[in-house]
Structures are given as C-alpha cells and as structure tokens.
N, C-alpha and C positions, 0 to 999 in steps of 0.2 A: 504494500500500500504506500510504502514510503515514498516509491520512485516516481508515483503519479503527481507527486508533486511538487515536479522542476520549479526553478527558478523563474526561467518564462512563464509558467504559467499560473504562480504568486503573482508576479507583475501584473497580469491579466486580471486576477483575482479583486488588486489593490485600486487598479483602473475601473473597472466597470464599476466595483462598489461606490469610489472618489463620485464619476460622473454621474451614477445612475440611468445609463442607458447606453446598452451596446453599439449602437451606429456612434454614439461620439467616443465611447470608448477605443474601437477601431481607428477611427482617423487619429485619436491620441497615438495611439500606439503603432499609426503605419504599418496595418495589417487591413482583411476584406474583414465585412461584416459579419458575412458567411464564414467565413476561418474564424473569429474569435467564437462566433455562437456555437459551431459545431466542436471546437476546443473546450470550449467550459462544458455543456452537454458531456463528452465524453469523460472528462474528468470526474464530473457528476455520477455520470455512470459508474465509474471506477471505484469512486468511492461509496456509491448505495445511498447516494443524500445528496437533496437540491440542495446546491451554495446559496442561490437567487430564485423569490418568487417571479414569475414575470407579467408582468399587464403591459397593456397597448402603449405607455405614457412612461414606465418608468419598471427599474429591476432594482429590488431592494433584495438583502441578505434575510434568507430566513434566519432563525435562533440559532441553528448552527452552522450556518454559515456564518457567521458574525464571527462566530470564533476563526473560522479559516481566516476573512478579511483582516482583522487584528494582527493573526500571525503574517498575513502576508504583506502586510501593510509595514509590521517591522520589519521582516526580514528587507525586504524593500531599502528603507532605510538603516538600516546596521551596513547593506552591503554598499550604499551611496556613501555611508561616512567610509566607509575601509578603504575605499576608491580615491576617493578624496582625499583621506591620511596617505596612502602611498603616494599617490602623484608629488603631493606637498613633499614627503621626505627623499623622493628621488629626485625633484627639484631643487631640493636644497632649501624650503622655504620654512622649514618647521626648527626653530631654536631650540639649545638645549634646556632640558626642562632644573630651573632653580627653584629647588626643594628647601624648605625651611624644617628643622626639626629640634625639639627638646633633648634634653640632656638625660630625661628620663624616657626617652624611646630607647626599648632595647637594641643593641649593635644588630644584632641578629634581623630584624625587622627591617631597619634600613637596607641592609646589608642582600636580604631577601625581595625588598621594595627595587633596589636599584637596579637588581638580577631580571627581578620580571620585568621590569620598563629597559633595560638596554635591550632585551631579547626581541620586543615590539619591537622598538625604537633605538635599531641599532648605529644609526649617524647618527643618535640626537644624543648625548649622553646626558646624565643628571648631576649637576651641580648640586653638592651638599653644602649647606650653610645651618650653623649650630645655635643656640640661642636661647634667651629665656623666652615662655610660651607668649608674653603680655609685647614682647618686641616682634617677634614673628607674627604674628598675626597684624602688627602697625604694617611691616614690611608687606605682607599679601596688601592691606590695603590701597599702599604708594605703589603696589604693583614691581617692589625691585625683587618679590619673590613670585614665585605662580601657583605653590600650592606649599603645606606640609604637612606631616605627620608629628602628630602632637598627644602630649594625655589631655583624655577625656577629666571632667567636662569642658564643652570649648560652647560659651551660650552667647554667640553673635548674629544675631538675624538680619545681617548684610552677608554672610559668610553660609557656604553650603559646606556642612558637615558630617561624614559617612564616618560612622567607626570599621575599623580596618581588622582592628586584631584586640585581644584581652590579654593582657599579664595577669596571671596573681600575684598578691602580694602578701608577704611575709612578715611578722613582726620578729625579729631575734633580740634574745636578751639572753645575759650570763645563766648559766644554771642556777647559780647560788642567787640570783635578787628574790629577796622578799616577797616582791609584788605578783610573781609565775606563780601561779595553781596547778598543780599536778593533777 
C-alpha cells in the first residue's frame, strides 16, 4: 500500500484539495484533466477509500481523506524546504550556525548537538560561544547569536523554546554531615 503513494501523487493530492477543483488543479500542475482525474481514481482504488467527495462545482476531502491531504500537504512542504536548504548550502548562501550555550549544558550535548548539525550541515559549521544564560539570550536578541542551548526554565515570549534533552541532577554531600538521612 505504501508505494501507491508516490511523491507525484501527494503533490496531486495537496493541489486538488488547495484548489478544490480538478480542471484548475490540472492546469496548476501542467498535466490533462483526464490524467489527474483518472490518477486520483486509481489511487482511490488502490487504496479502498475516496480521498475526495465530488459535485458539479467543487471536490472536497472526505474525513479520511483529510488525513491523506494533511500528510500530503506536509510532505509537500518538508521536501520544498530540503530543496531549498540544499541549493542555499551548495551555493554557499547558508552561514555558519553561532550557537550560544551555558556552562551548565553538558559537554556531551553540545558535543552531540554539533555532530548532528555538521552531518546536515556539513559546509556550515557551528560556532560555539559560552556564557551566562541572562547574556545569551541578550545576544539571540541583537541577533550576534542564532540560537542556543540552554537550562531550562528559559520564560521569554519573544523567544521560541523547544526542550532538547533532560539531565538529572544530583545532590552530593560528605557521608558524615549531619543533615543526610539514611
């Protein structure tokens, strides 16, 4: 079932629903009318479920097809941006990314962070810059950093804030203080 649903015919999927109507859908997409209608049909078939109710005036998504338009809608888009992020870095247009990060991120993390992002982003490298968390966050602001990794909490509502990862933390003390309960 998987293979019935190429990339072409997501695109297709993304268009008719955008437009609600196969003839304009077709001329979007630089195909016959008859070629998309008998494409989505088939796929229809393939799959055992209308994507699109249809009437004289307009093709809407039934309920499950809503779900296909959604995914095909992203995928759509995930593969516009991948296109777009390569052209930029074979171009040369995409700068190295300056990372801002505390003193209480673990090595490991950054260390892990900068691995995944050269492997995307292998001519872009990531500039590491160190700091306390109330100065980096100034710096994203004046923009002389582009992002960082930081401890939580971080409660700025100009600032987009994804947590990344969890440390525990430990409390250590001598054996012998007073204050430890066994």
């Amino acid at each position: 079932m998987s293979d019935l649903l190429e990339f072409r015919l997501l695109k297709y999927i993304a268009v008719v629903a955008e437009v609600g109507n196969i003839t304009r859908a077709a001329e979007k997409l630089f195909t016959s009318q008859p070629s998309l209608s008998h494409q989505i049909i088939d796929l229809e078939e393939g799959l055992g479920m209308e994507i699109f109710e249809r009437n004289r005036d307009r093709v809407t998504p039934t309920p499950g097809g809503q779900i296909l338009v959604e995914y095909a809608k992203e995928a759509v888009r995930t593969r516009n941006e991948a296109v777009k992020a390569a052209l930029a870095i074979d171009r040369g247009e995409v700068p190295p990314l300056r990372l801002g990060f505390s003193c209480f991120v673990p090595t490991s993390v950054l260390e892990g962070f900068q691995r995944v992002y050269e492997a995307f982003f292998p001519a872009c490298p990531a500039q590491l810059a160190g700091g306390e968390p109330a100065q980096i966050v100034d710096q994203i602001r004046r923009r002389t950093l582009d992002c960082a990794i930081l401890p939580i909490p971080i409660k700025e509502d100009d600032l987009t804030v994804v947590q990344i990862a969890s440390a525990p933390l430990v409390i250590c003390m001598r054996d012998d203080d007073p204050r430890q309960r066994n």
